[in-house]
One Martini backbone bead per residue (centre of mass of N, CA, C, O) as a GRO file, in nm:
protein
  232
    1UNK     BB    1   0.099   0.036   0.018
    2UNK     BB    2   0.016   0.365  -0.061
    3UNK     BB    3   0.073   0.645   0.134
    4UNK     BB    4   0.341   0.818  -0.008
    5UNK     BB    5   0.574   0.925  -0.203
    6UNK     BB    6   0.774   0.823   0.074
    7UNK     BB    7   0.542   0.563   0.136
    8UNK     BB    8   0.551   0.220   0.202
    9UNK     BB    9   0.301  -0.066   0.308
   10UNK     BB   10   0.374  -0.394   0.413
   11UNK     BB   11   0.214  -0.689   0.436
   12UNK     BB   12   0.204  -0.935   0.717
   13UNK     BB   13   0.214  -1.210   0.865
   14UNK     BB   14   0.049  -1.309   1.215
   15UNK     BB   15  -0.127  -1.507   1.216
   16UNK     BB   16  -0.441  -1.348   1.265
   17UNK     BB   17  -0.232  -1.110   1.141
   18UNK     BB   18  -0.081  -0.795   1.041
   19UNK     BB   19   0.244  -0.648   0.969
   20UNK     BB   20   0.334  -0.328   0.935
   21UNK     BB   21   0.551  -0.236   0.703
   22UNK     BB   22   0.798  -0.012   0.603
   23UNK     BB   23   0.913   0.166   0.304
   24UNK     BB   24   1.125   0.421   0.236
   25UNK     BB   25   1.166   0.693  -0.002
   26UNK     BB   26   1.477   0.782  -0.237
   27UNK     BB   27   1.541   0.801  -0.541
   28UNK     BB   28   1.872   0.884  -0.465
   29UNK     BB   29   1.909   0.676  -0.221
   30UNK     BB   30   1.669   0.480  -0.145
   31UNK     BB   31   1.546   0.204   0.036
   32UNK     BB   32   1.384   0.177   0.351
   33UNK     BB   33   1.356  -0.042   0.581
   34UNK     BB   34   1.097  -0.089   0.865
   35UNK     BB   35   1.168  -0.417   0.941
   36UNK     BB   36   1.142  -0.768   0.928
   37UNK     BB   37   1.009  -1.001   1.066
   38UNK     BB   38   0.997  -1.274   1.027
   39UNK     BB   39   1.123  -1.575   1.047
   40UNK     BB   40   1.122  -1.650   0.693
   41UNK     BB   41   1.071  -1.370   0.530
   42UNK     BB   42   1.207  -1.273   0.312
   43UNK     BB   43   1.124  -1.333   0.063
   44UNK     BB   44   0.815  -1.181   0.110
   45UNK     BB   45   0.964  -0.937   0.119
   46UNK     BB   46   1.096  -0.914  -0.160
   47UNK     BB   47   0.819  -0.947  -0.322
   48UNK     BB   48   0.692  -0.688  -0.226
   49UNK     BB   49   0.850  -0.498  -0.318
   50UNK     BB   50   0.860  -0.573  -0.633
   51UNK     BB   51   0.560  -0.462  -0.632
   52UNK     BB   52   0.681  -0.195  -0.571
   53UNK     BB   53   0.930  -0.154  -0.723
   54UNK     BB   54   1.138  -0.285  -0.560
   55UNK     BB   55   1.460  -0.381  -0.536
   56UNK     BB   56   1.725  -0.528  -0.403
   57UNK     BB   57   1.914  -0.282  -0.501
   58UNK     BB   58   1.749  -0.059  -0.357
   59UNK     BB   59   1.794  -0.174  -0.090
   60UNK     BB   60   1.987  -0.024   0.149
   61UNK     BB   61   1.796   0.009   0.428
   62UNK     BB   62   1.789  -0.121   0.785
   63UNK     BB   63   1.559   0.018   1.009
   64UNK     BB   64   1.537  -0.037   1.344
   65UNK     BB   65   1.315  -0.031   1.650
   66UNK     BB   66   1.338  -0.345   1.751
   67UNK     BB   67   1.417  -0.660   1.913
   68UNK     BB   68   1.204  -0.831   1.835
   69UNK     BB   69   1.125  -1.072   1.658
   70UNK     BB   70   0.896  -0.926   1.440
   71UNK     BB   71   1.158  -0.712   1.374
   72UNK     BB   72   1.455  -0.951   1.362
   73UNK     BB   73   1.399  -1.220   1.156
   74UNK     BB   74   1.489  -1.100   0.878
   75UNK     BB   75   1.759  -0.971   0.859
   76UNK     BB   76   2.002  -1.124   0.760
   77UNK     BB   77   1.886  -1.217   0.510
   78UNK     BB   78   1.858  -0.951   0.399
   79UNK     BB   79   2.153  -0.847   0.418
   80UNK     BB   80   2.245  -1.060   0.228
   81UNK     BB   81   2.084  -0.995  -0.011
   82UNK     BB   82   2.165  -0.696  -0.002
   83UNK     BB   83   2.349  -0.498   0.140
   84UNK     BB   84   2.250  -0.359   0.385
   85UNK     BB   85   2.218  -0.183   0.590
   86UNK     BB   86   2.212  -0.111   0.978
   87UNK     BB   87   1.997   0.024   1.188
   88UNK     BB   88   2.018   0.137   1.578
   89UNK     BB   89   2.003   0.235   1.855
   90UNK     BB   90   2.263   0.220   2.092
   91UNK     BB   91   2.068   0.056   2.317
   92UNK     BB   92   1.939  -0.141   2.096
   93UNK     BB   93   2.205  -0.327   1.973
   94UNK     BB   94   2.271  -0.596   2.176
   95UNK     BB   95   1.975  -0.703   2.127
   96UNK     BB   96   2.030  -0.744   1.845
   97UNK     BB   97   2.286  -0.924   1.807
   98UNK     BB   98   2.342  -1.072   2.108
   99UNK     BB   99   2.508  -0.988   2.325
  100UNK     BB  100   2.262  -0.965   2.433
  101UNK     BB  101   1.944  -1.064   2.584
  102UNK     BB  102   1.643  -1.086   2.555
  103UNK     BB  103   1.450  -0.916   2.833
  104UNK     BB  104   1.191  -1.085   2.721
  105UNK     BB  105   1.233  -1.335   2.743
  106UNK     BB  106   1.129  -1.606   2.859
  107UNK     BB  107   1.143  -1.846   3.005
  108UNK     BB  108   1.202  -2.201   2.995
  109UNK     BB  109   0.918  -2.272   3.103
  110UNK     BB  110   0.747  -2.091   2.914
  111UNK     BB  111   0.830  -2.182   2.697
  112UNK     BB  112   0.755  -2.473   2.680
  113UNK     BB  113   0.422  -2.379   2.681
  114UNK     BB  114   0.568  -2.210   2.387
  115UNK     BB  115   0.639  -2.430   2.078
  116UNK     BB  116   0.612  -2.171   1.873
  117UNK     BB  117   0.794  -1.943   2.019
  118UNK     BB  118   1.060  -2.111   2.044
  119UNK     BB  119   1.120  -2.165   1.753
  120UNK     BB  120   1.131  -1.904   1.670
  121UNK     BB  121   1.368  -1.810   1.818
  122UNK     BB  122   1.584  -2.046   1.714
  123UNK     BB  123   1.566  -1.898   1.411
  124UNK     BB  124   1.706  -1.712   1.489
  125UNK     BB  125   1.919  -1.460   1.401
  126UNK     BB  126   2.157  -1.284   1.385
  127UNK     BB  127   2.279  -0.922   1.342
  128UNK     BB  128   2.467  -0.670   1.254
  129UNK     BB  129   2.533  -0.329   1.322
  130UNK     BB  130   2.618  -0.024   1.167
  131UNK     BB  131   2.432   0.195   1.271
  132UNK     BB  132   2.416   0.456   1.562
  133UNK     BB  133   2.170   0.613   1.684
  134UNK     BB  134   2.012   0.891   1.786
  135UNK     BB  135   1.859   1.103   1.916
  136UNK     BB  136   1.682   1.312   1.697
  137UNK     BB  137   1.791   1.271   1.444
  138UNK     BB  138   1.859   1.298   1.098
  139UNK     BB  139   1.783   1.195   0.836
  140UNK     BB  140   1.871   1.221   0.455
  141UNK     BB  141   1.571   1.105   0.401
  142UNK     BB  142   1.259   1.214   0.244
  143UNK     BB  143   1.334   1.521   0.378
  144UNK     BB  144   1.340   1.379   0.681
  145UNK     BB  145   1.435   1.140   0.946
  146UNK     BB  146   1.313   1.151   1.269
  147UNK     BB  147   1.467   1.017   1.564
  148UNK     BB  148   1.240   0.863   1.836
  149UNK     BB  149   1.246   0.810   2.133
  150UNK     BB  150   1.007   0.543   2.288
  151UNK     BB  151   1.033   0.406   2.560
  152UNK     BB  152   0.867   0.097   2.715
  153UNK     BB  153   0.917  -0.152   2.525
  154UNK     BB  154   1.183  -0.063   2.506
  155UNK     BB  155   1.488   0.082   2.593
  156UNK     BB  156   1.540   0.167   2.241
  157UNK     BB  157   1.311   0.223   2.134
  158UNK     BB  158   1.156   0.358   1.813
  159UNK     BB  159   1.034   0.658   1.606
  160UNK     BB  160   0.925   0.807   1.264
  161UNK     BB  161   0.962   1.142   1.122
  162UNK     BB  162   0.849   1.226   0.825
  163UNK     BB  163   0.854   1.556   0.764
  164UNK     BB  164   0.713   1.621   0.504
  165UNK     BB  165   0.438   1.400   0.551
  166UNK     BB  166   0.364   1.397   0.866
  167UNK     BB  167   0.502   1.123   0.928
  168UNK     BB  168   0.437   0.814   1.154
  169UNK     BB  169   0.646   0.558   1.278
  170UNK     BB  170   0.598   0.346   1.579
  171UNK     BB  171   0.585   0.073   1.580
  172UNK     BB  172   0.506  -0.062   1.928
  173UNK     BB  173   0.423   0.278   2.089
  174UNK     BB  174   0.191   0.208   1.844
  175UNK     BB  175  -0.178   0.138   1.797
  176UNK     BB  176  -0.422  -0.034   1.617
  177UNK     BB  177  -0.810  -0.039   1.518
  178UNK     BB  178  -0.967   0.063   1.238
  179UNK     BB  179  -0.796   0.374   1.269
  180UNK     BB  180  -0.764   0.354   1.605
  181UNK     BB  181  -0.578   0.430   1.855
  182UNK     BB  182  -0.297   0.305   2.056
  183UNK     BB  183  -0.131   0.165   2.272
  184UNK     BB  184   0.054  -0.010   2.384
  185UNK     BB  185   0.108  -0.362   2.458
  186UNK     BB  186   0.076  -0.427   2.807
  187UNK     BB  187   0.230  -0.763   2.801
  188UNK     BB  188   0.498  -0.612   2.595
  189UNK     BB  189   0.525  -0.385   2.848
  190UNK     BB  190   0.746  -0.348   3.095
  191UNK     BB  191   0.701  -0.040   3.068
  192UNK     BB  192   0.423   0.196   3.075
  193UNK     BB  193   0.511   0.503   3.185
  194UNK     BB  194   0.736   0.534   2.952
  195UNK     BB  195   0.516   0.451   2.732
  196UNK     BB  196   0.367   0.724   2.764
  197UNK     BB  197   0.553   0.948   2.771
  198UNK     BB  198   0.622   0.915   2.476
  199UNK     BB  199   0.346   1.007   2.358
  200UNK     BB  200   0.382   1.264   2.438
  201UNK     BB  201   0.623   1.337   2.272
  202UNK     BB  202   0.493   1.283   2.005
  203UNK     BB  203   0.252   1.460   2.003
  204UNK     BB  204   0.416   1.728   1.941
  205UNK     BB  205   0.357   1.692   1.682
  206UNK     BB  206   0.311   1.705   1.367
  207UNK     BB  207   0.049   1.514   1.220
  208UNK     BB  208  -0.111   1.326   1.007
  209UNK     BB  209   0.005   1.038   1.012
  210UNK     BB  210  -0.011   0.687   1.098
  211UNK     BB  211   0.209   0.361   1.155
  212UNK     BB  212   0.167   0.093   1.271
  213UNK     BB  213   0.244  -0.227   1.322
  214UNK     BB  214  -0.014  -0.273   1.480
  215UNK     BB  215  -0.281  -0.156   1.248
  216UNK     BB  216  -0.146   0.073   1.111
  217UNK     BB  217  -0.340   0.297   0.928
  218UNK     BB  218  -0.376   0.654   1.093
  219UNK     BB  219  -0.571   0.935   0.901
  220UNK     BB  220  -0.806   1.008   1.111
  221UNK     BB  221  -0.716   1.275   1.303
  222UNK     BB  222  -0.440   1.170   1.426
  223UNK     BB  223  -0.369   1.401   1.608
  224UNK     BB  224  -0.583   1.433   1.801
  225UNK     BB  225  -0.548   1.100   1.863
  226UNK     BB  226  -0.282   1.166   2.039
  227UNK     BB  227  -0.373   1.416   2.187
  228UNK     BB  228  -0.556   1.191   2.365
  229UNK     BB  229  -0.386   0.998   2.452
  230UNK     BB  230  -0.189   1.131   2.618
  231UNK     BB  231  -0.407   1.227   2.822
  232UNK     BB  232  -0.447   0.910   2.982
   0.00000   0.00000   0.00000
């Protein structure tokens, strides 16, 4: 789906949901993947590219927004086939490459009551982050694209301003449905109190559009619903 001249959103399977990827676009620097979905979706993800015509040699950077499964699942092969750059906050860099273990992740004994989201751990890669952004930064792509810590989902989660269409990309950050904003999902928010917080950041943007990883595109209103949002 193609969101404005700046954004085209590839829908991926999650069970019976959706994960909204973003694809920030850039005729003259490349196209920017943000997130990869799960393991082994890459073919899937380099095939939808194509279908909105980005092939693999368009597609430049790989950044991440945090550390979870459903978002740096497909990382390592995505970089292998594209040699793609890969971004990602520098606070939130150990847990995407493996240095640390993610700290969200179950004990064994509880892994062990859920051997589909096991398997799933077991198959990720893990992968070098090439480049460490900071809070505030501006990426020189697309008009500007403003990286925004949004802390609370996890410790270095980010979401993405750019500038130029007013389009707020915010991984998992913030939820929607069926069009209704909504908060981080409370069951896989370890800080809820810090991802308010973020919420109330983000607010304060000039926002047309918003996208979320679990939810899609939020268009109508979208500035109003951050602005109460924030508010509760």
């Amino acid at each position: 789906m193609r969101v404005n001249d700046d954004l085209v959103v590839l829908e991926l399977p999650l069970n019976e949901w959706i994960m909204n990827v973003s694809v920030i676009l850039d005729a003259d620097k490349g196209a920017t993947l943000v997130d990869t979905g799960l393991p082994g979706q890459a073919a899937l993800i380099l095939e939808k590219l194509a279908e909105e015509g980005i092939s693999r040699g368009d597609l430049k950077r790989i950044l991440i927004t945090h550390q979870d499964v459903d978002h740096i699942g497909s990382l390592k092969a995505l970089k292998e086939a594209t040699g793609a750059q890969v971004l990602a906050l520098d606070v939130e860099i150990p847990y995407i490459d493996g240095t640390l273990p993610g700290y969200k992740i179950p004990p064994p004994e509880r892994l062990e009551q859920n051997p589909a989201f096991k398997a799933m751990l077991e198959a990720l890669e893990r992968c070098p982050v090439d480049v460490a952004l900071k809070d505030g930064e501006v990426l020189d792509l697309a008009g500007g694209v403003q990286i925004i810590a949004t802390p609370g989902h996890t410790l270095g989660h980010i979401s993405l301003y750019l500038n130029r269409t007013r389009t707020l990309i915010t991984g998992d950050a913030l939820t929607s449905n069926d069009g209704t904003l909504q908060g981080a999902m409370e069951q896989a928010t370890p800080d809820m109190a810090t991802a308010k917080e973020s919420i109330r950041k983000l607010a304060a943007l000039d926002v047309e559009q918003i996208v979320a990883y679990h939810g899609g595109l939020v268009a109508r209103d979208a500035k109003e619903q951050l602005r109460r949002l924030a508010e509760e």
